[in-house]
Steps between C-alpha positions, in 0.01 A plus 500: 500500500574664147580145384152396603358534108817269401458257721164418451535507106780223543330322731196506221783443215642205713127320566455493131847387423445231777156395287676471190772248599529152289589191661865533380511832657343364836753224525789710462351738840482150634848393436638850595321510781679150600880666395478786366896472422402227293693562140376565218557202344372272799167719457475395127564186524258417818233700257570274173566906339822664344712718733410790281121395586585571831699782526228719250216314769726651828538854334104501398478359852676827672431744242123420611554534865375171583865431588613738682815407667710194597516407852755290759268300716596411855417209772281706781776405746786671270327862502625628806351764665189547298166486671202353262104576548223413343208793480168429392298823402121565438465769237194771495266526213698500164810636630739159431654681179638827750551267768689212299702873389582620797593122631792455283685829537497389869888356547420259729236340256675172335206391341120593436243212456070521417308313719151354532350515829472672778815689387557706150875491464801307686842698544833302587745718748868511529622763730820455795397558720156504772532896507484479126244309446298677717570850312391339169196380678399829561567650156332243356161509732512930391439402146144647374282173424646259762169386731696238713818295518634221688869464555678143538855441549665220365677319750608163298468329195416133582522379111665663270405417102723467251797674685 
């Protein structure tokens, strides 16, 4: 939890970043998030930009944190083994910040979303296994702030976009 101070400060750094994005830079997340092995070249070209236009627009990009990695995406049916969940989490008083925290140093987590509604936050699950999903539900409903969750696991993906 000594990270804790980090974290949130990027998180803070990255929601201003994401604020200050032009419509070049916008399209280029767009088209990366399409093929992100696209080249260089294709990227500049697609944009109507140099490839030097890109490349300083990729580094800003990372250096920023609103990139932070590059990512091989797989068909459901091709990840063997893993288990996926949704949870759905209600959040006491002003605790989402902590909570949010404590949410993504949770391995299992794949993803944190905000939600309207009945529920505060949405967190996507990956785990092997039925035993491990169940130990990361119970780490997870121990963390200070947590009022309620409800627990789905995906079974199928009837429509898959883009992909």
């Amino acid at each position: 939890m000594s990270d804790l101070p980090d974290l949130l400060l990027n998180l803070s750094r990255q929601n201003d970043t994401m604020h200050s994005l032009d419509a070049t830079d916008q399209q280029l997340l767009a088209l990366l998030r399409h093929n992100a092995r696209e080249s260089i070249a294709t990227l500049a070209t697609r944009l109507g930009v140099s490839r030097a236009t890109v490349t300083n627009r990729l580094r800003r990009l990372e250096d920023s944190g609103v990139i932070v990695g590059y990512t091989v995406r797989l068909r459901p049916e091709a990840e063997t083994g893993a288990l996926r969940a949704w949870m759905s989490i209600a959040i006491e008083g002003n605790d989402a910040r902590r909570v949010s925290a404590s949410l993504l140093g949770e391995p299992a987590v794949q993803a944190l979303h905000a939600t309207n509604g009945q529920w505060d936050l949405l967190a996507e699950l990956q785990v092997r296994s039925l035993a491990e999903l169940s130990q990361s539900l119970e780490r997870i409903r121990l963390i200070k702030g947590i009022r309620h969750s409800e627990t789905s696991i995906h079974l199928e993906t009837l429509r898959a976009g883009g992909v």
